[in-house]
N, C-alpha and C positions, 0 to 999 in steps of 0.2 A: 504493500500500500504506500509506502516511503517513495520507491521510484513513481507510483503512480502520481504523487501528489506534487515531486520534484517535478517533472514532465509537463504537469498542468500551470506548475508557478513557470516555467523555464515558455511553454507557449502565449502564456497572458504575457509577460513583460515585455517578450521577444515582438507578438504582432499588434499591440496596444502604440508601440512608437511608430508602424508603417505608414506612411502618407493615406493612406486606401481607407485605414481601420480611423483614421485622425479628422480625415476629409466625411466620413459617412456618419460618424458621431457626434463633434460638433461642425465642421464647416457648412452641413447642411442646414442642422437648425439655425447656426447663427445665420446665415442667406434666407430664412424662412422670413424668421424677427426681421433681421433689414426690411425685406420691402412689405411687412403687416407695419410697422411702424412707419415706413416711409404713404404707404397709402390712407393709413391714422392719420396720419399728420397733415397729408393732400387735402383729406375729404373734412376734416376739422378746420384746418386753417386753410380755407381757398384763396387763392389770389381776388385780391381787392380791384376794380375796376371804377371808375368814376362813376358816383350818379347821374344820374340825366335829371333835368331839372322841367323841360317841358315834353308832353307825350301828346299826341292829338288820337283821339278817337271817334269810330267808323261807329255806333252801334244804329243797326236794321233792326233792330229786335226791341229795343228802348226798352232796358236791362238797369241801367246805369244811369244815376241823378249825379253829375257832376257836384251838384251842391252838396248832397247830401254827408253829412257828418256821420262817422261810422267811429264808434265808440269804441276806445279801448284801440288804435290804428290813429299813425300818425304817417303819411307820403311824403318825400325826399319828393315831388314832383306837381308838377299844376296841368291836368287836366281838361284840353281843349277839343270840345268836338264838333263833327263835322257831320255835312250829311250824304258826303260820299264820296267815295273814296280819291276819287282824283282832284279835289281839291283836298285834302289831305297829301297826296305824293308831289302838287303842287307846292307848301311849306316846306316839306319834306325836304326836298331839291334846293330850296331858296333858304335854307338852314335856319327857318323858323321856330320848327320842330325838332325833336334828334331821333325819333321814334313814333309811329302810329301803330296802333291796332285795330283789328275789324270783328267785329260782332256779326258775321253773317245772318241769312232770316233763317238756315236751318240750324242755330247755332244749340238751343233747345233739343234738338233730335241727334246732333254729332257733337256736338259741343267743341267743333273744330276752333280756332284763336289762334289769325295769322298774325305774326307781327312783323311790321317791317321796318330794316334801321341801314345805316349805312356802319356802323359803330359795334362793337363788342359793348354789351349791356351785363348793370351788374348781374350780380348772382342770383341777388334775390328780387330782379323786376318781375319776375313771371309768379313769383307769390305773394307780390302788393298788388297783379293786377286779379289775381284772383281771389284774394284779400277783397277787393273793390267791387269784385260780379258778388260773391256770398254775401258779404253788407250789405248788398241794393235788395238781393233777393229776400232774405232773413229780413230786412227792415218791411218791405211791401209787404211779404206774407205774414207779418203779426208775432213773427217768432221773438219774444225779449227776454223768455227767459234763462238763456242760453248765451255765453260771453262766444265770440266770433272768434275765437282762439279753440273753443269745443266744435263750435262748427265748422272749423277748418280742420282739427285732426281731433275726431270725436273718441277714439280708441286711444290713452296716451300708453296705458301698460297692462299684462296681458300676463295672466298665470295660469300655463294648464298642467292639471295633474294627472297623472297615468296612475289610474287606480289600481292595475296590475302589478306595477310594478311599487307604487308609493311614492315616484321619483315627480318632483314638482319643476318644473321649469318654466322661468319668466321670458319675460319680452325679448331681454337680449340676449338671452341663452339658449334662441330656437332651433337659432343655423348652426351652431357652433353645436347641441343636441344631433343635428340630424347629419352634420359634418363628422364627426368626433370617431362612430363607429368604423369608419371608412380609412381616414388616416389611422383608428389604430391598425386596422388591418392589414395597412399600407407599413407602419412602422415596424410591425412585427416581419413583415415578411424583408426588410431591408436587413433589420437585424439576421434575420436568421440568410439572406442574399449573403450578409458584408462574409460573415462567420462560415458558411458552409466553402466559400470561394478561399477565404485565407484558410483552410482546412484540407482541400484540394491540390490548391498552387503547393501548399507548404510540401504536401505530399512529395510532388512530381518536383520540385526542389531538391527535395531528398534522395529522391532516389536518383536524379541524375548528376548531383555533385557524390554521387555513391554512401554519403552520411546513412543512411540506413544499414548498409553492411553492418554498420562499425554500431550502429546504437541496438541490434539484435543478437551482438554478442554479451551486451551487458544488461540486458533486458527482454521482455517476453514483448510478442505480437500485441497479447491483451493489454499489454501496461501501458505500450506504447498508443495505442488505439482507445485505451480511456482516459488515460492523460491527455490526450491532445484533445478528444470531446471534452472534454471537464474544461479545460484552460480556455476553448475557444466561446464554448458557453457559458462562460464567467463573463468571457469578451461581450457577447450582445449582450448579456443582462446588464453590462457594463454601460455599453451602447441606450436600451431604452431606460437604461436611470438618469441618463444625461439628459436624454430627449423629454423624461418627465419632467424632471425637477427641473427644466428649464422652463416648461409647461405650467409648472405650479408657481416658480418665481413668478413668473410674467401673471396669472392670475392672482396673485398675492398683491406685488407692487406694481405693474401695471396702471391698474385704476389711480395711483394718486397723482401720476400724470395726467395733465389735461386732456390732452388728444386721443389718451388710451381711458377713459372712463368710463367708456361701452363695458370695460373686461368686466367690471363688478358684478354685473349680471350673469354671468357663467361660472356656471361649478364644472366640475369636475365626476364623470359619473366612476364613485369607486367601484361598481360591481364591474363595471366594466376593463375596469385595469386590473383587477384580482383577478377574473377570469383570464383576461388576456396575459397575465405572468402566468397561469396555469396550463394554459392551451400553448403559449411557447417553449414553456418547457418541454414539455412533451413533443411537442412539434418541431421542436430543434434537436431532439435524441433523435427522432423517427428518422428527418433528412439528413443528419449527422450521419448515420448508418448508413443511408442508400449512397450520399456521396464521399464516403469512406470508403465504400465498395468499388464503385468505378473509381476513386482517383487515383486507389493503388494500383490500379493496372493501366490508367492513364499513358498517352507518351511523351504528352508535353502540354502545356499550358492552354493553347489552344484546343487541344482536345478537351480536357476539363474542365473550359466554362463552355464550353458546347454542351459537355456531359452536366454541368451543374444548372445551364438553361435547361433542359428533358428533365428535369428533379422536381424545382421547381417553380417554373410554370405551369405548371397544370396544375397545381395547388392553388394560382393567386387568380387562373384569367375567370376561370368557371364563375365565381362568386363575384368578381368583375362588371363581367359581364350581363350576370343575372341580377344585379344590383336592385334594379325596380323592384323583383321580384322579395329581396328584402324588403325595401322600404313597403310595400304594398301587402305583403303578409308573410313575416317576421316565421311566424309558427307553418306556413305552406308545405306543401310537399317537397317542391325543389330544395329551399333553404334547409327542411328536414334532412334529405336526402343527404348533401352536402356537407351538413354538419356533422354527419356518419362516416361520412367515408375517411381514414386516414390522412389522404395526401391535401386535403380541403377543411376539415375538419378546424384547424387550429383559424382561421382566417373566416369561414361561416357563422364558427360559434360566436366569436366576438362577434361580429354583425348582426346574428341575430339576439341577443342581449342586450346593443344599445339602441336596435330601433322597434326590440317588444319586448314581453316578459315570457321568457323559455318557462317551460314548466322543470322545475329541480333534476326529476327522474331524466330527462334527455338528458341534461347537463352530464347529471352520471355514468349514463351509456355514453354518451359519445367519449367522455374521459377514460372511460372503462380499453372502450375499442379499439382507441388512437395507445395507451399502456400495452395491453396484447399485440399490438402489431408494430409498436417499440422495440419491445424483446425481442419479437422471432424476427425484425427485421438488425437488432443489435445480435442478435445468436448469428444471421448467415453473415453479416458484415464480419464478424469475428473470425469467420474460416476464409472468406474473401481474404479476407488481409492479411490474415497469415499466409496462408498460401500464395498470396499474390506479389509479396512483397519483396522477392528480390526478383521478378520478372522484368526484361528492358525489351523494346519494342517489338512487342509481341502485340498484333490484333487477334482480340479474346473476342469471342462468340457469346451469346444468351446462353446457348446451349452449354458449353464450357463450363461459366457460370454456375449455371444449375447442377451439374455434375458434383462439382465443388462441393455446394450447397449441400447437397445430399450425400456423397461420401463422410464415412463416419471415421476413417483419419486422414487427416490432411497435412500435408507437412512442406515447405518449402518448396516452390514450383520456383525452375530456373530456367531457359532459354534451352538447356540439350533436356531436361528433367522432360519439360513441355513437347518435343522433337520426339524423342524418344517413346512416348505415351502415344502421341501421333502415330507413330510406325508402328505400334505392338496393335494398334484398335485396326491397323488399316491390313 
C-alpha cells in the first residue's frame, strides 16, 4: 500500500504543475469570470450618450396629451407634435428637432413605434417614450391607483418553489437554476476529459522513454495502475474544488460589488454538487479503467486521444443532445434510461437532479450499477495492463483484448511473446 500511495503523491505533484492540468483548472474559470464581469459591468454601467432635448411626435391614434402631467416621471425632453409625418422629417432635416416618433393608426393592434433620428439616442429614450404612451393610457382609462413604475414593470420579484424537491428559487436565480445542471455536467466531464488524457499520455510516455521497464521491476502492474488512478483522481477532485470554491467566492462577495449585485439572488443547489462529487467519483474509476486499458497498449499520443475521444464521448453527447428532453421531463424515459446506463450515467444523473426531483430509489440503482460495472471494468483493466505493459507497436485487436480479459493467467505480453502466440493459434 506504501508504493501504492508513493505513486499516487509522485502523479498529483508531477501533472498538477503541467501547462494542460494549470490551463483546465484555473485559466479556464479565470477567462469564465473575465468576461461574466466584463458583461456585468457593460450591461450595468452602459455608455452614456447625450440627451436630446427636443423630440416631435406623429400620433394617428391620439394616445398622447403632450400636456398632460404624469406623476411620479420627470423628461430630459419637450415634446412637439405634429400631424404628419412629413412635416415632422421637414424639422427633422432643418435640425429643429433631433428625433420624431410615429404613433401609427394600427398602433393598438401591432403596437409597432418607429423612430427616426439622425443621432445615437440615449439609453433610456425608448423607456421615457413608453413611460409617456402608459401615463396617457393609465391616466384616460381611470386607473390611479396604481404608481406608473407598477404599470410599467408590474412583476418586480418572483419566488417559485419546487414542492418536490423543497428547493425555492427567486427572481435572479432562474437562469443560473436552469443553467447550473448543464455546466455541472459540462464540468465534470472536463474534469474527468483533463485526468483521463494526462492518464493516457503519461502512459504512452512511459512506455516509450522505456521508464516502465525499470518501475515493474520494483513494483507490481496493480500498484502501479492504482497509484496512478488514485493520484490523477485526486487531480480532478483537485480540478472541481477550484472551479467550486471559485463559484462560491464569486456568490459570496460578488454581490457587494455594484455591477455584480444580480449574484445575491442565486444559491447554490447543494444536492446537486453532492451528487455530482458522487457520480464523478465513480464515473472517473469507470473511464479510469476503460482508458487505462487502451492507453497501455496505445502507440503514441495520437492514438490515445483518439482512443480517449471513443471513451468518452458517448458518455457527454447522448444527454447533450437530448437536453430538452431533460428540461421537459426530468423523470422521462430517455433521461431514465441514461441515467442507467454506465458510460452516461455520471453526467444524466446530475441533470436530472437539478432540473427535477429523482425519486431516492433510482438515485441508488443507478449508483448501484455504475459501482458493479466499476469493478468488472477495474478487474479486466487490471489484466489489460499487466499484460499489456511492456508491448511496443503492436496493433491489438477487440478480439485480443477479450482473450486477455478472459484468460485466467496472464503475464507479460512482449512483441516475440505476442508473434509467437500468433504462430502457435495459426
Amino acid at each position: 500500500m506504501s508504493k501504492v500511495i508513493q505513486i499516487a503523491i509522485r502523479e498529483y505533484l508531477y501533472n498538477i504543475r503541467k501547462p494542460a492540468f494549470l490551463f483546465a483548472a484555473i485559466g479556464t474559470p479565470a477567462m469564465i469570470i473575465g468576461m461574466w464581469i466584463l458583461l456585468f459591468a457593460t450591461v450595468a454601467n452602459p455608455s452614456e450618450r447625450p440627451p436630446v432635448s427636443q423630440v416631435g411626435m406623429v400620433d394617428l391614434v391620439g394616445i398622447i396629451d403632450p400636456a398632460l402631467s404624469i406623476e411620479n416621471t420627470e423628461f430630459s425632453f419637450t415634446i412637439t407634435p405634429y400631424t404628419d409625418e412629413a412635416s415632422a422629417r421637414a424639422d427633422l432635416d432643418a435640425g429643429k428637432i433631433e428625433v420624431y416618433f410615429v404613433l401609427p393608426e394600427d398602433f393598438k393592434q401591432f403596437g409597432t413605434l418607429p423612430i427616426y433620428t439622425y443621432r445615437e439616442l440615449p439609453n433610456d429614450f425608448q423607456y421615457n417614450i413608453r413611460q409617456l404612451i402608459v401615463g396617457n393610457i393609465s391616466a384616460k382609462s381611470g386607473i390611479t391607483d396604481l404608481p406608473l413604475s407598477r404599470l410599467m414593470d408590474p412583476v418586480v420579484d418572483t419566488t417559485y418553489t419546487i414542492l418536490n424537491t423543497g428547493r425555492t428559487i427567486n427572481n435572479g436565480g432562474i437562469v443560473f437554476s436552469f443553467l447550473a445542471p448543464f455546466f455541472f455536467a459540462l464540468l465534470f466531464w472536463l474534469a474527468m476529459q483533463t485526468t483521463g488524457n494526462l492518464l493516457m499520455n503519461g502512459l504512452v510516455e512511459e512506455k516509450k522513454n522505456r521508464i516502465i521497464e525499470v518501475l515493474v521491476t520494483t513494483v507490481t502492474p496493480t500498484e502501479l495502475l492504482l497509484g496512478k488512478i488514485i493520484g490523477l483522481g485526486l487531480l480532478g477532485l483537485t480540478q472541481i474544488g477550484v472551479w467550486v470554491g471559485v463559484t462560491i467566492f464569486a456568490l459570496t462577495f460578488g454581490p457587494r460589488i455594484e455591477f455584480l449585485s444580480g449574484l445575491s439572488n442565486i444559491e447554490l443547489p447543494r444536492e446537486m454538487v453532492i451528487a455530482g462529487l458522487l457520480f464523478f467519483g465513480l464515473g472517473y474509476l469507470f473511464n479510469a479503467g476503460l482508458l487505462a486499458s487502451v492507453g497501455v497498449v496505445a502507440g503514441n499520443e495520437q492514438q490515445s486521444n483518439q482512443y480517449s475521444a471513443l471513451i468518452m464521448l458517448p458518455g457527454y453527447l447522448p444527454p447533450v443532445f437530448l437536453i430538452v428532453e431533460f428540461i421537459s421531463n426530468a423523470n422521462g424515459p430517455i433521461p431514465l434510461l441514461l441515467s442507467m446506463i454506465p458510460f452516461t450515467a455520471p453526467f444524466s444523473m446530475v441533470m436530472r437532479i437539478g432540473f427535477g426531483a429523482v425519486p431516492i430509489e433510482q438515485i441508488i440503482i443507478s449508483l448501484a450499477i455504475l459501482l458493479i460495472s466499476t469493478l468488472i471494468v477495474s478487474w479486466a483493466a487490471g489484466k489489460i495492463f499487466r499484460w499489456g505493459l511492456l508491448l511496443y507497436g503492436k496493433k491489438l485487436s477487440l478480439r485480443e483484448l477479450l482473450r486477455v480479459v478472459t484468460s485466467r493467467n496472464v503475464m507479460y505480453a512482449t512483441s516475440a511473446t505476442l508473434s509467437e502466440s500468433k504462430g502457435a493459434e495459426a
